[in-house]
C-alpha positions in Angstrom: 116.6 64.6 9.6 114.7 61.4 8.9 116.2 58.2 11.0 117.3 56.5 8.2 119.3 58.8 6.9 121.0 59.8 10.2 121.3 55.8 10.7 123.2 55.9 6.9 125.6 58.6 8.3 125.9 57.1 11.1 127.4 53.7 9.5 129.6 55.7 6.9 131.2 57.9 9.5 132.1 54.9 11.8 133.9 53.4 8.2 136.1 56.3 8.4 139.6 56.0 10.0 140.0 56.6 14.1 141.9 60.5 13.4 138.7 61.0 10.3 136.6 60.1 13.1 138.0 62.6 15.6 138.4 65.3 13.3 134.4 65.0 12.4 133.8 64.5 16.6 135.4 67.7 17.0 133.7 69.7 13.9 130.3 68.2 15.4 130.9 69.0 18.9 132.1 72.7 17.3 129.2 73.0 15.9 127.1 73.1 18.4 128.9 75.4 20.7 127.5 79.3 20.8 129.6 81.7 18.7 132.9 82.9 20.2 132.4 86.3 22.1 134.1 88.7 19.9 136.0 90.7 22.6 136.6 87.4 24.8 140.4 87.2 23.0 141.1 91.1 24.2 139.8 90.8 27.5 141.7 87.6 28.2 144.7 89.4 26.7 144.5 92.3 29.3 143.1 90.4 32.5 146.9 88.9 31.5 148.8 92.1 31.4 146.9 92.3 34.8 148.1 89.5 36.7 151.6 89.5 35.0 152.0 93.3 36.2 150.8 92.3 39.7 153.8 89.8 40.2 156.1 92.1 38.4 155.4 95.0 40.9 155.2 92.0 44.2 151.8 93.0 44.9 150.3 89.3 44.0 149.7 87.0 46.5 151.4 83.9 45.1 151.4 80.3 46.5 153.0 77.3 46.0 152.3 73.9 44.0 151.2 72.8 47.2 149.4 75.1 48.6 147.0 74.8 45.1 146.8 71.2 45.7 146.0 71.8 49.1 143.1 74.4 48.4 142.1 71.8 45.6 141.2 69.3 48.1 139.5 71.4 50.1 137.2 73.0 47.8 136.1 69.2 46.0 135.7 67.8 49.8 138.8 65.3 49.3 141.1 65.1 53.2 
């Protein structure tokens, strides 16, 4: 695309409204992301089924909000 006309698109879209402005941002940045993987929906679906059915049956190793904040910490280098 020429400069000029990206510069021209460039001035009309900043003319637009803050909420037309974010809803272009995010159909831009949308855009550019790869396609969705077709069976990521599925396999999030049962890796869920998975997890829930560990807790159900106690055999999930579950910690407190702590805990997590704790291991947080420790994994980005914070004391």
């Amino acid at each position: 695309m020429p400069h000029v006309i990206l510069d021209k698109l460039r001035a009309e879209a900043l003319t637009l409204s803050e909420s037309e402005r974010a809803a272009l941002a995010y159909d831009l940045v949308k855009s550019l992301d790869d396609p969705a993987d077709a069976d990521a929906a599925s396999e999030w679906d049962n890796e869920i089924s998975r997890r829930l059915h560990a807790i159900d049956s106690g055999t999930a190793k579950l910690i407190d909000r702590d805990e997590l904040t704790r291991r947080f910490k420790e994994r980005l280098g914070h004391r």
